[in-house]
ChimeraX commands (.cxc) that place a marker at each C-alpha (Angstrom):
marker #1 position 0.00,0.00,0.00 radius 0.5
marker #1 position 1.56,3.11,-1.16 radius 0.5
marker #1 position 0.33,6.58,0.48 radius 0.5
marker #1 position 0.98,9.94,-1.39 radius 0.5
marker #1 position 1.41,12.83,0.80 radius 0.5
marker #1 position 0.88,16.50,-0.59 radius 0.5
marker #1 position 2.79,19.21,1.00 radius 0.5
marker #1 position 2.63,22.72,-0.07 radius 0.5
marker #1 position 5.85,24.27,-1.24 radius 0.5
marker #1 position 7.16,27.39,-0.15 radius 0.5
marker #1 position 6.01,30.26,-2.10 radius 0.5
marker #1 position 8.30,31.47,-4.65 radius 0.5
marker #1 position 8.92,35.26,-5.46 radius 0.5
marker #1 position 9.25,36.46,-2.57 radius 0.5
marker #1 position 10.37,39.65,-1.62 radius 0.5
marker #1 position 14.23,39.23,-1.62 radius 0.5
marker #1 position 16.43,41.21,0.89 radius 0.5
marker #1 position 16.59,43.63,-1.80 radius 0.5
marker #1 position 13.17,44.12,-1.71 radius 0.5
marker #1 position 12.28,42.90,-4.58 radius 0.5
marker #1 position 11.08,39.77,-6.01 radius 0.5
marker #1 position 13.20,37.83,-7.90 radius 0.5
marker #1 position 12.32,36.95,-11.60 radius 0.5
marker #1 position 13.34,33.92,-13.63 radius 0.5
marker #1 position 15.87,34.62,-16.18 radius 0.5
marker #1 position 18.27,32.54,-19.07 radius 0.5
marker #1 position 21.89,33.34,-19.90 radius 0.5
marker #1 position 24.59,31.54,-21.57 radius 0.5
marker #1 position 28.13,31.19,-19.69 radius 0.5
marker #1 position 31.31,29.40,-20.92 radius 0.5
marker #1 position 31.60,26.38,-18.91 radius 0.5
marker #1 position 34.85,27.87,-16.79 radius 0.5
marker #1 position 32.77,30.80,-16.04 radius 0.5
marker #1 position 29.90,28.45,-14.86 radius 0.5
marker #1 position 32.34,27.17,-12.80 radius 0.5
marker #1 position 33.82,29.50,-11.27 radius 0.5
marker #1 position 29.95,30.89,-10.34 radius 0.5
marker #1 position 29.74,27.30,-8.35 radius 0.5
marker #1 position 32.92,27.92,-6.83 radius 0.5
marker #1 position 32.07,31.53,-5.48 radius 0.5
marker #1 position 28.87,30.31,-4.34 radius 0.5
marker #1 position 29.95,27.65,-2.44 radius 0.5
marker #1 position 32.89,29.53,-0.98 radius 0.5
marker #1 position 30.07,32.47,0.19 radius 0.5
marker #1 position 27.28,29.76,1.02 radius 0.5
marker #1 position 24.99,31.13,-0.92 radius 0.5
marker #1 position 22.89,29.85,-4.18 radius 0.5
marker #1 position 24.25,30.42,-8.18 radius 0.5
marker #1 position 21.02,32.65,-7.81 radius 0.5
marker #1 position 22.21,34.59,-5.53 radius 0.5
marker #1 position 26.00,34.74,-5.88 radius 0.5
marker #1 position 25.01,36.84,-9.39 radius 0.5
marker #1 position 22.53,39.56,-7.90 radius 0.5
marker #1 position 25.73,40.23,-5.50 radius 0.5
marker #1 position 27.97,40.18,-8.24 radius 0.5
marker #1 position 25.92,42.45,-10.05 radius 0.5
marker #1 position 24.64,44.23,-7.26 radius 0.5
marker #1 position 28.61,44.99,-6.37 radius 0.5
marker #1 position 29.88,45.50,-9.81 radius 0.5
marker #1 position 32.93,47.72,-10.85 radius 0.5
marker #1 position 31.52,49.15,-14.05 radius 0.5
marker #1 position 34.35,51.31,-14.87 radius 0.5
marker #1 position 36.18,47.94,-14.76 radius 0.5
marker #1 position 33.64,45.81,-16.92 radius 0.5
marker #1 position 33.95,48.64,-19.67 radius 0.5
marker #1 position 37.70,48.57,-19.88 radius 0.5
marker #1 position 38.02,44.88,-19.88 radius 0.5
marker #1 position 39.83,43.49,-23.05 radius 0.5
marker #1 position 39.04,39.69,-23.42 radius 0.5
marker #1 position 41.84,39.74,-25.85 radius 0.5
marker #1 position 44.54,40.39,-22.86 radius 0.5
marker #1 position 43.04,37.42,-20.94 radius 0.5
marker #1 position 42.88,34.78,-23.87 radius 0.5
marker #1 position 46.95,35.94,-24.60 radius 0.5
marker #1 position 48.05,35.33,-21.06 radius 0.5
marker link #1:1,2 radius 0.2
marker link #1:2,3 radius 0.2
marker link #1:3,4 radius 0.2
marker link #1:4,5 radius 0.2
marker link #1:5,6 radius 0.2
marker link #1:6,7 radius 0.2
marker link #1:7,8 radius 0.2
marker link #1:8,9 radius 0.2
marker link #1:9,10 radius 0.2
marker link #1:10,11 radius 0.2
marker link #1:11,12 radius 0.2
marker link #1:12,13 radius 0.2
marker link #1:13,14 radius 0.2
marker link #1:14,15 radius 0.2
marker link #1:15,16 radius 0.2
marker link #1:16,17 radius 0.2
marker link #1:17,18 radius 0.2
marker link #1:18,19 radius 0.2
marker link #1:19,20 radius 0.2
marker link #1:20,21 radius 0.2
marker link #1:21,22 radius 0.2
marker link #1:22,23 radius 0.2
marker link #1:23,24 radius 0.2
marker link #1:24,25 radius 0.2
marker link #1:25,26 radius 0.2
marker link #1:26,27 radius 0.2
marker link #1:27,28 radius 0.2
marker link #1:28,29 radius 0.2
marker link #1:29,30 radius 0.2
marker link #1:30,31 radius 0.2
marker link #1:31,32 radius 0.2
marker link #1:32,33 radius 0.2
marker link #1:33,34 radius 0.2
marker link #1:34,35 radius 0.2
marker link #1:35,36 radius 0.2
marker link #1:36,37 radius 0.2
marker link #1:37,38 radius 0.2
marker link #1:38,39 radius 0.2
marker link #1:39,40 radius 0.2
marker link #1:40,41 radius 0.2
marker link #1:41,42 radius 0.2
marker link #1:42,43 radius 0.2
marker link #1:43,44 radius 0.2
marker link #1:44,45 radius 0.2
marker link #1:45,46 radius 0.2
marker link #1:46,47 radius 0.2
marker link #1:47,48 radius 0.2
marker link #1:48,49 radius 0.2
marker link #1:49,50 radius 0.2
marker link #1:50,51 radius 0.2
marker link #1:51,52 radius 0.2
marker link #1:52,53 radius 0.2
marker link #1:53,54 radius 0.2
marker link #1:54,55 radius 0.2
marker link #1:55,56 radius 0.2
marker link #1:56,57 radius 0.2
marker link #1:57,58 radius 0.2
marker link #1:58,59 radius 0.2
marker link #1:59,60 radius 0.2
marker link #1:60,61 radius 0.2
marker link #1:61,62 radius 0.2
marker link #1:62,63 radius 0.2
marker link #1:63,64 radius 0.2
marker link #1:64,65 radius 0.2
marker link #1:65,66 radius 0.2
marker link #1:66,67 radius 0.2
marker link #1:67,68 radius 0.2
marker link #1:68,69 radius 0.2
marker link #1:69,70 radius 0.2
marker link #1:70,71 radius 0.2
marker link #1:71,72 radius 0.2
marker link #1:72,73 radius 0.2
marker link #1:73,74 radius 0.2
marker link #1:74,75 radius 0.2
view
């Protein structure tokens, strides 16, 4: 005899601590990139999800617009 349980799930969108709720979004990464996300999340213990809006959140933009990705792929 096999017994199904239904549980209701936490609601989703939230109101974030930046007071906000958070919308579903797609990107592309390179797969080191995506890697490195997993890294920083798990070193901040914290979601891919969330590891971005702080990236983002904390950005240097000044840096973003002088970055040259032909000065990384030469090194």
């Amino acid at each position: 005899m096999h017994i199904l349980v239904s549980m209701a799930r936490a609601k989703k969108a939230v109101p974030s601590a930046h007071g906000e709720k958070k919308t579903q979004y797609q990107f592309m990464l390179t797969p080191s990139a995506s890697e490195m996300l997993d890294q920083l999340a798990e070193a901040a213990g914290i979601t891919r999800s969330e590891c971005m809006e702080r990236l983002i959140r904390t950005a240097d933009f000044l840096k973003i617009k002088e970055f040259d990705i032909k000065e990384i792929e030469a090194s």
